[in-house]
N, C-alpha and C positions, 0 to 999 in steps of 0.2 A: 444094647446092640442095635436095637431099632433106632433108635436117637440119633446114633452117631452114624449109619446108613445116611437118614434122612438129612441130617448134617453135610454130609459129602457131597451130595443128590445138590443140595441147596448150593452148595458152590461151585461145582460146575455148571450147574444151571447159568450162576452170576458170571461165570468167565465165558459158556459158550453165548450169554447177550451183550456182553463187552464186547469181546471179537466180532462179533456180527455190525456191532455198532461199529467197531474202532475202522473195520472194512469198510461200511459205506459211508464212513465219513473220511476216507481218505479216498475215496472218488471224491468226493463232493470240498477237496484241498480244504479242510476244517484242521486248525492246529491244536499243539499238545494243549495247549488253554482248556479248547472242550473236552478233552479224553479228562482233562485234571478233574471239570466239573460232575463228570459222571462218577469218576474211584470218590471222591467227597460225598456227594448222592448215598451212596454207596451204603457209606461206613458214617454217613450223619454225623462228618468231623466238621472244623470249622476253618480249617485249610486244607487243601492238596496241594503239591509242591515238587519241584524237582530242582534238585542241589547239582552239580557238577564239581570234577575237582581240574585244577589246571595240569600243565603237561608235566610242571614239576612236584607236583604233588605235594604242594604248600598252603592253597588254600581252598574253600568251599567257597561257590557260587550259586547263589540262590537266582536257577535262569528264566522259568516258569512260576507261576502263582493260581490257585483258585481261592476263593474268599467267599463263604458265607455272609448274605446281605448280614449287614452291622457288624462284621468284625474288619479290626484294619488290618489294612495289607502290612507285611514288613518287608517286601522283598528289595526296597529300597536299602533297607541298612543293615542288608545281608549278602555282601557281593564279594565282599575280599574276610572270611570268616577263616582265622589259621586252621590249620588242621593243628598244631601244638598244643594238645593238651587232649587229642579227641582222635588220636591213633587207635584206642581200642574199641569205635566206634567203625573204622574202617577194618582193626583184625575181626571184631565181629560178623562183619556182610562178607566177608572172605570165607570165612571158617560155619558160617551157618546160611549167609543171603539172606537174611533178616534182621531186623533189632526191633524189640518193644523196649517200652516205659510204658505201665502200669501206673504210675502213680510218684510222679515227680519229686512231693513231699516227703514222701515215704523209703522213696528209693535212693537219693541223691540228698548229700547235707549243702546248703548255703558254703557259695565259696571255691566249692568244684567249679569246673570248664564246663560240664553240662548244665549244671546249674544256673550260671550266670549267664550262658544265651539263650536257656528257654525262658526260667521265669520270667524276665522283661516281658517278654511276647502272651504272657499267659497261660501257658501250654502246662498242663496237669499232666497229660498224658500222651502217647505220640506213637505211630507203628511206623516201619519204614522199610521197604525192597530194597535190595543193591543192583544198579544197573550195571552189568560187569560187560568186557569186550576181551574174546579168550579169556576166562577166566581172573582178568584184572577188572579190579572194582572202576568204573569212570565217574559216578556216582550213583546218588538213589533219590527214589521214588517215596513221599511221606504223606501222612495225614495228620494233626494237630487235633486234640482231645475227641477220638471215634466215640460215637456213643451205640453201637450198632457195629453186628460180626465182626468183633475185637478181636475174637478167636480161629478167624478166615482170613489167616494170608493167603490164599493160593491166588484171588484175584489181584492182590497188591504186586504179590511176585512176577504172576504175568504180564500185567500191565507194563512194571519196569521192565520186562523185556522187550518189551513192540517200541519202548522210548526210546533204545537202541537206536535203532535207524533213522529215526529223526534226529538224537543227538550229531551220529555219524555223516547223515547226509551235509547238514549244519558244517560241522566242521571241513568236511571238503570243499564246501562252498567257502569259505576262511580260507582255507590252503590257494585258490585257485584263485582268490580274489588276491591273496601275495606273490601268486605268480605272472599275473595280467598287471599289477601294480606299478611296476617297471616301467613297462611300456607306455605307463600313461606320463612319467616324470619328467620327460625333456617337453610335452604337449602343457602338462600344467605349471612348467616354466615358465612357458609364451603367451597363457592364459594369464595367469598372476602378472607377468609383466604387464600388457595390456591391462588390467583392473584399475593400473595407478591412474587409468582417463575416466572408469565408471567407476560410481557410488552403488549402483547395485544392475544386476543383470537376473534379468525372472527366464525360464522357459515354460511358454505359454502352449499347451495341446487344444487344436483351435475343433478338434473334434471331443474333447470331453468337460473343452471348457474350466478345465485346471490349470493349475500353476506348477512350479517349482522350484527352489531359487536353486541360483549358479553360485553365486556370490554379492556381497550386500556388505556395508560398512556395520558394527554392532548396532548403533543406533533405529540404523534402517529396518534390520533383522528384529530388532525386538518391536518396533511399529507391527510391519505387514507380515512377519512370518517366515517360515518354510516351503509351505507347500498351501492348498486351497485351492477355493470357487475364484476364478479369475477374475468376472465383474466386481464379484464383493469388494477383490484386495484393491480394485483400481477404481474403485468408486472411493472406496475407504483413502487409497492413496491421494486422492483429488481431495477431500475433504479436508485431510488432515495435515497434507507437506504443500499444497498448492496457494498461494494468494488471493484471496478472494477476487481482487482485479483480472485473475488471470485462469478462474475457475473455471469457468463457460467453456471458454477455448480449448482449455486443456484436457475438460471431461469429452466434448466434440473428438477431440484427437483420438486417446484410448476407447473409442465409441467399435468395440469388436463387430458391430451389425454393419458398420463401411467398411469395414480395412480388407474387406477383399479387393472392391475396387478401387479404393483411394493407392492399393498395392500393385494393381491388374499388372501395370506396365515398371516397377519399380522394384529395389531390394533394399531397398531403406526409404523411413519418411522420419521427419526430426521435427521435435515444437520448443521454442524456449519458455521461457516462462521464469515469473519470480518464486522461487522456495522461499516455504517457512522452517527448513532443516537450515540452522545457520550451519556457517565454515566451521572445521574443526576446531581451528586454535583459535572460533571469534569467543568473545565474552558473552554478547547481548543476543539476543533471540532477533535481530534485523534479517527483512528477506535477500536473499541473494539469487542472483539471477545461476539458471539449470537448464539442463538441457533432456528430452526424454526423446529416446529413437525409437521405433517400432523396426525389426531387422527379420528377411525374410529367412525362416532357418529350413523347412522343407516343403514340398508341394506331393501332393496327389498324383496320380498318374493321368488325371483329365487336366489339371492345372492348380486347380485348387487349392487352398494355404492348410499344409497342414498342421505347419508347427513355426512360432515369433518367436522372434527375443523383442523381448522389453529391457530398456536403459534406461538408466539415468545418470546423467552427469557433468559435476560442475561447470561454468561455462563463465565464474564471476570476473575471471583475469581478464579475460577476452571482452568483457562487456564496461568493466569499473579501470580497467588495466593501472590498479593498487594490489591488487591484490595477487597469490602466485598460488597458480594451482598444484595445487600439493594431495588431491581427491586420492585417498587410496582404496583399494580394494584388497579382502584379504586371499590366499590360497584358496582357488575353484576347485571343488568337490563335490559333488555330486553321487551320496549313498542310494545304492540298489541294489539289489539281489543280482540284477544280468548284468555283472560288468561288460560286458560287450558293447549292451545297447549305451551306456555309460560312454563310452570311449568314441562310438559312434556319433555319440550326442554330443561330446567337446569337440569332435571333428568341426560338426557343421556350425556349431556356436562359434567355433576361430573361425571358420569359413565365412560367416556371416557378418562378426566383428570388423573381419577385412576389408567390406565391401564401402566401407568409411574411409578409410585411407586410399590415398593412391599407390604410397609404396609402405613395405615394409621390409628391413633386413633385420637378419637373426647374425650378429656378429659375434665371434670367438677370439675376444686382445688377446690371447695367449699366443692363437695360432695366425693370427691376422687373415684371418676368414672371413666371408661373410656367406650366407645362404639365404635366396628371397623366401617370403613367406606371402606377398603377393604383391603384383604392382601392374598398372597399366603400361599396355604394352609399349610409349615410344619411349618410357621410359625404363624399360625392361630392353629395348633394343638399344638404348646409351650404357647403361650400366651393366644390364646383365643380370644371369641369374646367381651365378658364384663364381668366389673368386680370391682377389687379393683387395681386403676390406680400403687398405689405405690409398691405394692406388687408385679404386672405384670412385671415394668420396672427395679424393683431391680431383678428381674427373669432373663430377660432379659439380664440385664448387666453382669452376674454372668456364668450364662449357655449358653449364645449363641456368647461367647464373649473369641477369645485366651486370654492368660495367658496377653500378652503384654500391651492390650488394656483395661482388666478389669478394673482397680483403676478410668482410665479417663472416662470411661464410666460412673463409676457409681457417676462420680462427675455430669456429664453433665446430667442424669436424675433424677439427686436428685428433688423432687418437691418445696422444701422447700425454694429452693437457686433460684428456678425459676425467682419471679418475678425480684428480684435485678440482676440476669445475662442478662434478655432479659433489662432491661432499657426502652429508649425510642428508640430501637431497635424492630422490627415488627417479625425478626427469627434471631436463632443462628443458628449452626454448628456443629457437632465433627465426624470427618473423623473415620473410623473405617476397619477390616477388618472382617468377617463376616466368624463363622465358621458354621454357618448351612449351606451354600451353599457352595459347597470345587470345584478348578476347578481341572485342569488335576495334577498340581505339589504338589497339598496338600495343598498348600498358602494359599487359602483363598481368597475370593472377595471383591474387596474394594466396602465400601460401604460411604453413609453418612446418618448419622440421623441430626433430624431440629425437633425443638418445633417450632410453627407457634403461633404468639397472635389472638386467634379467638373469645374474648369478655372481657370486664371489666363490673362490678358491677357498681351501682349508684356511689361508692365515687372514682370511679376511682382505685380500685381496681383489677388486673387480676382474670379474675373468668375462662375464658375457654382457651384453647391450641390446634393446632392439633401438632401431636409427628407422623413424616414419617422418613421412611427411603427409600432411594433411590442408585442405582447400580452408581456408577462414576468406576468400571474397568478399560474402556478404558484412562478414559481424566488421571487417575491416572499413569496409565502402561508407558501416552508416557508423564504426569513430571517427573518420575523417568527417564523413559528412556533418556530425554531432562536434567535432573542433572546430569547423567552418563556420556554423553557426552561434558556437560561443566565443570566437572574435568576434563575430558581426556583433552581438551583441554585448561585451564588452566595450567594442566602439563604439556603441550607438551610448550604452552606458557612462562612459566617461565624455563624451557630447554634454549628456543630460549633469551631468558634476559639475560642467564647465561652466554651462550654463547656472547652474542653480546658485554653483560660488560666486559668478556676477549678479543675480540676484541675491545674496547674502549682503554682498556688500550694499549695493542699492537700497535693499532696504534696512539693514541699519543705518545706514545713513537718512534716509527717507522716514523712519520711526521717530529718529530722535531728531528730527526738524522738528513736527511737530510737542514731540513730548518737551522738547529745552521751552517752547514756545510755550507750552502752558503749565511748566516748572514755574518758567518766570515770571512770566505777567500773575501769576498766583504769590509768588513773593513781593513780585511790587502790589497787588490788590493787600497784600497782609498790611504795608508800608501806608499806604494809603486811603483806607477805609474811611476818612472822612472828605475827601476828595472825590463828591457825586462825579463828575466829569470824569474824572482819570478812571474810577470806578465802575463806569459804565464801558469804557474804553476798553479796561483790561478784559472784562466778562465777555466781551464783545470778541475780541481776539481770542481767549482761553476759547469760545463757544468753536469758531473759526477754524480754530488745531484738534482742536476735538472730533471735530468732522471730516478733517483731512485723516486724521489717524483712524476713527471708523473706515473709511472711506479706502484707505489699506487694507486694512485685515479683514474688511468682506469679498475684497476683490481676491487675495490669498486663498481665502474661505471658497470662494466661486470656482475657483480655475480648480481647489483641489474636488468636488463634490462633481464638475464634469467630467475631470479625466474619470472619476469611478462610477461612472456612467450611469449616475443615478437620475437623470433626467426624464422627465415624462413630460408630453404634450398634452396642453390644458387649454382647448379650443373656446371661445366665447362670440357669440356676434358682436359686431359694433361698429359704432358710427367714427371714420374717417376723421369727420369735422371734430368731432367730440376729440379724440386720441391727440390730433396734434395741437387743440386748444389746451390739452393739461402739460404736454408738453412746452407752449407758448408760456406758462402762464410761471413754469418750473422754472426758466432760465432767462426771464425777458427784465427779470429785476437786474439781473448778475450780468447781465449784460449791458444793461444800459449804465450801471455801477460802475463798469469796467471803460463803456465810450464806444463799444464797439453795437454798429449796426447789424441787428439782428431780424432778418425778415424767414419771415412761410409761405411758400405756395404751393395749391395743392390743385391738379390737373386728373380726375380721373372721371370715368362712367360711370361707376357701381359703387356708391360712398357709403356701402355697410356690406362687411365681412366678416366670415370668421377669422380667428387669427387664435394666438398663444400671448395676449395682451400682455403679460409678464418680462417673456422673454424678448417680447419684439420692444419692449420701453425701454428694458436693459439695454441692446443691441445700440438704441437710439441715444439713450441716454450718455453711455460712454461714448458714442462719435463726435457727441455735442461737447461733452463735457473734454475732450482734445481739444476739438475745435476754438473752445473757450480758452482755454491755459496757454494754446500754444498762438494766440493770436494779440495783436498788442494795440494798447488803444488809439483808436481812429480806423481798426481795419473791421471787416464785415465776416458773418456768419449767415451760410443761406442754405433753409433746409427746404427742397424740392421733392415732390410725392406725383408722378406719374405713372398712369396707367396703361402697360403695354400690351399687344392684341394678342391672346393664347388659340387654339386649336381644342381644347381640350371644356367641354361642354359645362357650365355648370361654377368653372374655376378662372378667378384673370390673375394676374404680377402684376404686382407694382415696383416699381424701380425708386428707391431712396436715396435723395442725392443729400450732402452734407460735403458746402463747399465755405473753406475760408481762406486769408489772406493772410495765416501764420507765419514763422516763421519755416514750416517747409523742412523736407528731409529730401539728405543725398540720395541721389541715384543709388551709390555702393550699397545703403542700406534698407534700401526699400525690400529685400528678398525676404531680409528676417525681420520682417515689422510682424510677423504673427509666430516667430518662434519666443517662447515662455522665458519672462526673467529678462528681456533684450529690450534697451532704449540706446538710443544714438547718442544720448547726452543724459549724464545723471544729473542728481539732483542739483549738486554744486556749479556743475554746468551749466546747466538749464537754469536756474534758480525755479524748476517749477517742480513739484514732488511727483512723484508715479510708480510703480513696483518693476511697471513693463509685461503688466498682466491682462491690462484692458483688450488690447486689442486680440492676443489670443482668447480671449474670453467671444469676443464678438465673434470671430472666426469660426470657432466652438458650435456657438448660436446657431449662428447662421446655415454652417451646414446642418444640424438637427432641426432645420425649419427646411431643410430643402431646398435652402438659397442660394445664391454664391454674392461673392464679394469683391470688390477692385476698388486698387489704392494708387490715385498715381500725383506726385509730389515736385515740387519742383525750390529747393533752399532758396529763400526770401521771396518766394513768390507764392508760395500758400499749396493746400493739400486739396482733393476733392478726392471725396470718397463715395462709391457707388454700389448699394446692395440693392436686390432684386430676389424677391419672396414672392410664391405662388399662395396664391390665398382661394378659400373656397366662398362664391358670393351667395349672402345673406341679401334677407328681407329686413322690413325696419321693425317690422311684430316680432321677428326675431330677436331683438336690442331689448337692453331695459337698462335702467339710468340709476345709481345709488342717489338718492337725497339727502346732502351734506348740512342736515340744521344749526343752528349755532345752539352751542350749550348754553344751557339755564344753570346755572349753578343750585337755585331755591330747588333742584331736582334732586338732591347730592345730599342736603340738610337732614341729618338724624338717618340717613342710609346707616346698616350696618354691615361693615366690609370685613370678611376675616382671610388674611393674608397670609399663605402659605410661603415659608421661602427661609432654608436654613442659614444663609450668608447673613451674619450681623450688619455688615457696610448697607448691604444691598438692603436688606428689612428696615434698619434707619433710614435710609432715601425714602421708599416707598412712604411708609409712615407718615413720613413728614410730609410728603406731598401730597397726600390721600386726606392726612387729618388738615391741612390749611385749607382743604379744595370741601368742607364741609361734612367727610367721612367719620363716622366714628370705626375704628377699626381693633380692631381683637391682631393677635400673631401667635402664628403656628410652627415648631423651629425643623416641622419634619413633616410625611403625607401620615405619617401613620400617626401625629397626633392632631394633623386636620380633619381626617378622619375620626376620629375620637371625639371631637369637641362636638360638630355635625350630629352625629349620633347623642351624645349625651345632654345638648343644649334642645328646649323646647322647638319643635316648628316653628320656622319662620322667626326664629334667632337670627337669623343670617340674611343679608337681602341677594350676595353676593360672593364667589369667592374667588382671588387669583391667587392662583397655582404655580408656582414653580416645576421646571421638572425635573431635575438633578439634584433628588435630597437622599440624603441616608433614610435606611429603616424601610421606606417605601416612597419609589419616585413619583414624580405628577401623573402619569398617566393611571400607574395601578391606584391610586388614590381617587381619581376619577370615576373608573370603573366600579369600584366597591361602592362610592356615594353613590353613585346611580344605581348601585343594588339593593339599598338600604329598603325595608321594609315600607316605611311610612314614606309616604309619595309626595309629601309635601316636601318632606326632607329630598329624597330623591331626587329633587326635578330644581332643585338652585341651581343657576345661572353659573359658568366656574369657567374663567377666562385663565389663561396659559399666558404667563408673561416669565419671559425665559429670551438665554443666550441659543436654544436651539431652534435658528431663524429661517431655516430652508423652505424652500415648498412642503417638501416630504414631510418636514418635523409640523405643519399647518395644518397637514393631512390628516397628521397620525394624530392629532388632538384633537380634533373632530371626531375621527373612529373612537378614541375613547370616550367619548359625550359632552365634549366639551363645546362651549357657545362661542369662543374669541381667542384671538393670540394676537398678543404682543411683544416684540422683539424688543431686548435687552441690546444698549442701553437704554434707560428709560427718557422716553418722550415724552413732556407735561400732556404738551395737544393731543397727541394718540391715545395717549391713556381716558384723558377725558372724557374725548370723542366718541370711543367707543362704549366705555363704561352708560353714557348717556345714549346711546344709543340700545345696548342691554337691555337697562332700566326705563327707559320708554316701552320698549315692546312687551316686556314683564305687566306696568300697568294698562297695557291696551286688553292685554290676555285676562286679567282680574278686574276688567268694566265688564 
């Protein structure tokens, strides 16, 4: 008897510290979760749990859970459980308000309806309350295998009664949210209309720094979410849908530490940008240009922001205008507990959404209605706020609409033609320019109006519309301005076609002068080879077209390596006298060959300067070399060098005259004597060859020296040409003079040369020229087995190597570099000249940075080759005396 006292004692004990608990924790708005964890506590089960049955008393809902760390939850796949099979489970909590299982094994065979939903879950054993209302069961209160006062429902039983109220209050809140539901349906009509312009819409609480979304396309929703820390999603958003080009900018924008006052005075701010969210119906992951608004939705009562919308949305029609925006957004919904605050909060989100459009109408085709939903006023003062839809918009089209745009307007608001234009299309289109709002020039502002599908009738009929119009000014201003500039250049482009097809022609014709020329005289040399005279004749000529046709395709070569502005200035001191004696010395044979008088005079003060000796020989060199072709013999060539007086301390001009008694160009074409590909007379004409690159070339030059230039010509009376380069003046200690020796060939005897260079042709020329000029020479058919040989062959195997640079496996330069990495420094340090087709300045450069001693420009020059090689090979044994 004492036992069962102290039994008693023990559980009211447990239900008056439940009660006690279950009271201040519902001050303190704690949910049935926690009450669930204390009854588990309790009875040291491994769930607690509360099942509900629905209104028709068909199935059980598992609506709460408490879980023992390490046991799984199953409340997941316990939500629609029949009651069929498990009636005498609810006559039981009827007829007693409790149920045990003892022992599941024991008590239930495999195959039963109790059996087959516990055992999956584990459950051996299980106690359970009936939560009733008046005397009907609603459901119960349970624990899964108690191991601890098994024998103590009274706390179970009271428990499931305090669940009562919470269950009940629950469902009134259901009930009340079906009755407030209604009232949200015609509002989240006109919200879901509007979505078909945004991809997603957040509302941002600029006091707690959360989010919430309104509405988002699936893709966007599974990215950034539901709800959240607001920087997180929009840092996350910048990272993960923004363009890297276009990140900066657009992390700047969503920057929530400005937006009060980038807002101060505004209700929208907007940034385009490129997305990595391609179009719905695209294939490929390309960026597409978006649009993202920040939209004021409430303020504080000092002024202050208290709550945004955030937007995004498509904007590619408008920017690529290929493409049709079709952006949809699905049904705004917005779950919470206060439908109120709910309903208040789509209020200000349309409210805010608005503030983007000028107008907005909510149209009824059935009843031919329309009702504003917001519009500025002078356009609220022509149309109105309601009325007769068709009457308003034929208004519209007629009176607020230039002359240009009338007819298509009033196509595109016909009502009649509606449903078959929109299709299974969500909005149309029709760009327009808007004479009620005029800007500075009288034009007019581009605008666009949009029917939206904002409902269908029972048979699928279109029964409602919204009809907006919206400002596109800007995105319009800069497509015109972006077609403006792709005619221009279009026409500048087909200029440059025109041009270049007259160079095509020229210089196939101008190619194969030369190449018939030494086609042939090489068939006659085959004919003739014992004909010393005729023999020498022919080499003679062949040698001749050889160098006209070089003489092409460097100047080709030239004009293409300017336009790509690969140019640098390479200043050297020098002497005056010196420059135009190598000039003198270059053209005084060919000229006196030719019959034509060729003089120099040079008039200046300061006869050693810096200069860009390269570029100013080229310059000179083509003026002469016109001068020469286009003059005939008996007439004169005269190059004058004067010094004209500068301002400028330290630097003088000289002015380059180049005058001869050619045959002279028209006036008409003197304008394009420096446009590319352009000669007054081709080849057949002229009988003299030229591309029509020279003198663009010099032009080129000349301005990259800081020059200018003047051409003035007069047909059969000859040309004079006049440039003028600022030069910086030089001392004579500043000059040094290369010393041109004559080769010794007894220099060359037993040399051993290993000659880098994959082209068979090209490695049999060298060879043969190399081994007749006293070389002995080795060949390497790649860099990566010149490199091998170098390495493998003793020190000073090699006296010398030329390199090609366009091999397989590894080109000249990386083959350079690794020899000069090579361990043994004897090897290392061989001499390694660059003889190659890549003949620029640049490529002279880049041979040197790799460690190389020389270069020589393909095709091969007996003399150059020599020259230098002896030149090499002297300095090598000056270094080892």
């Amino acid at each position: 008897m004492q036992k069962l006292i102290e039994k008693k004692a023990s559980q009211e004990r447990a239900v008056r510290q439940y009660l006690r608990g279950y009271l201040d924790k519902k001050k303190d708005d704690v949910t049935l979760s926690d009450m669930l964890e204390d009854i588990g506590e309790y009875y040291e089960a491994d769930r607690a749990y509360i099942f509900e049955i629905d209104a028709n008393r068909q199935f059980f809902r598992n609506t709460y859970e408490w879980c023992r760390e390490g046991v799984k939850p199953e409340i997941d796949d316990l939500q629609n459980v029949p009651v069929e099979g498990l009636e005498f489970w609810i006559e039981t909590f009827e007829a007693q308000g409790e149920f045990y299982i003892s022992s599941l094994s024991e008590d239930y065979v495999p195959g039963s309806p109790t059996y087959e939903i516990l055992a999956p879950q584990g459950i051996e054993s299980l106690m359970a309350a009936a939560i009733t209302k008046k005397d009907k069961v609603i459901g119960f209160l349970g624990v899964d295998n108690p191991r601890k006062n098994t024998d103590a429902f009274l706390l179970l039983t009271v428990a499931a009664s305090t669940c009562y109220s919470e269950i009940a209050t629950k469902r009134m809140l259901h009930q009340k949210m079906a009755k407030t539901e209604e009232e949200l349906i015609d509002r989240k009509k006109i919200i879901h209309s509007m979505s078909e312009i945004y991809t997603s819409v957040f509302y941002i609480n600029m006091d707690t720094g959360r989010f919430s979304l309104v509405e988002a396309e699936d893709r966007i929703k599974d990215l950034i979410g539901t709800s959240g820390v607001t920087r997180e999603k929009l840092a996350f958003f910048c990272d993960q849908l923004v363009a890297p080009s276009f990140r900066a900018e657009v992390e700047a924008f969503v920057d929530l530490d400005t937006l009060e006052e980038r807002l101060k005075d505004k209700k929208i701010i907007s940034k385009q940008y490129l997305s990595l969210m391609a179009l719905p119906h695209a294939s490929d992951r390309k960026p597409v240009w978006a649009e993202c608004s920040i939209i004021v939705g409430d303020r504080h009562d000092d002024g202050t922001l208290s709550h945004v919308i955030f937007t995004t949305r498509s904007i590619h029609d408008e920017k690529t205008r290929e493409l049709d925006n079709q952006a949809k957004l699905k049904e705004a919904y917005l779950q919470t507990n206060e439908m109120n605050r709910e309903l208040q909060k789509n209020f200000k989100i349309f409210e805010s959404l608005g503030a983007i459009y000028a107008s907005m109408y909510y149209i009824d085709l059935k009843a031919n209605h329309f009702t504003e939903i917001t519009s500025i006023d002078r356009v609220k003062q022509c149309i109105g706020e309601t009325g007769d839809a068709k009457e308003r918009l034929d208004f519209f089209a007629e009176y607020m609409m230039p002359e240009e745009f009338k007819a298509s307007m009033k196509a595109f608001v016909d009502l009649s033609t509606l449903e078959e234009r929109l299709g299974d299309k969500q909005i149309i289109f029709e760009e327009f320019r808007s004479k009620l709002i005029m800007t500075g020039d009288n034009q007019g502002t581009w605008r666009v109006a949009c029917f939206i599908e904002a409902g269908r009738d029972e048979n699928g009929a279109l029964s409602h519309v919204i009809f907006a119009t919206q400002s596109i000014q800007e995105a319009k201003v800069r497509e015109l301005d972006n077609k403006e500039k792709l005619e221009k250049a279009l026409a500048a482009t087909e200029i440059a076609n025109r041009a270049k097809t007259r160079f095509l022609f020229n210089m196939s014709h101008d190619i194969r002068t030369p190449m018939n020329a030494i086609i042939g005289f090489r068939d006659l040399l085959e004919r003739h080879q014992d004909d010393r005279e005729k023999r020498e004749d022919y080499l003679a000529k062949i040698k001749s077209a050889n160098e006209v046709l070089l003489s092409i395709i460097n100047n080709v070569l030239e004009m293409t390596r300017i336009e790509q502005s690969s140019l640098e200035l390479d200043e050297t001191a020098g002497s005056v006298e010196q420059y135009c004696d190598g000039i003198r010395s270059m053209f005084k044979v060919m000229m006196e060959e030719k019959g034509i008088d060729f003089t120099i005079a040079i008039n200046v003060e300061h006869p050693y300067v810096f200069c860009d000796v390269t570029k100013s020989r080229e310059v000179l060199i083509n003026l002469l070399s016109n001068a020469y072709k286009y003059t005939e013999e008996g007439g004169s060539v005269t190059l004058r060098i004067d010094e004209l007086p500068t301002e400028q301390t330290g630097y003088t001009t000289f002015r380059t005259t180049v005058q001869d008694t050619g045959i002279g160009m028209s006036e008409k074409y003197l304008p394009h004597i420096f446009d590319e590909f352009s000669r007054e007379k081709n080849t057949t004409d002229a009988k003299i060859e030229g591309t029509g690159l020279g003198m663009p070339i010099v032009k080129q030059l000349v301005d990259f020296l800081g020059g200018s230039i003047e051409v003035q010509s007069e047909k059969g009376v000859g040309t004079t040409v006049t440039v003028e380069l600022p030069h910086r003046i030089a001392r004579q200690e500043d000059c040094y003079t290369l010393i041109d020796r004559s080769i010794d060939p007894r220099l060359f005897e037993g040399k051993r040369i290993l000659l880098a260079e994959d082209n068979e042709l090209n490695a049999e020329i060298a060879l043969e020229i190399l081994r007749e000029s006293g070389f002995v020479v080795d060949h390497a058919e790649d860099g990566r087995v010149c490199y091998d040989m170098i390495d493998n062959a003793p020190a000073g195997t090699y006296d010398l190597v030329l390199m090609d640079i366009q091999m397989p496996h590894m080109n000249g330069y990386d083959a350079a570099v690794a020899i000069r990495q090579l361990p043994d420094e004897a090897k290392a340090s061989i001499p390694i000249v660059a003889m190659t087709a890549n003949a620029f300045e640049e490529d002279k450069k880049e041979a040197y940075r790799c460690g190389m001693n020389g270069h020589l420009a393909k095709p091969i020059n007996v003399k150059d080759i020599l020259k230098q090689l002896s030149q090499i090979l002297r300095a090598v044994e000056r270094q080892s005396k």
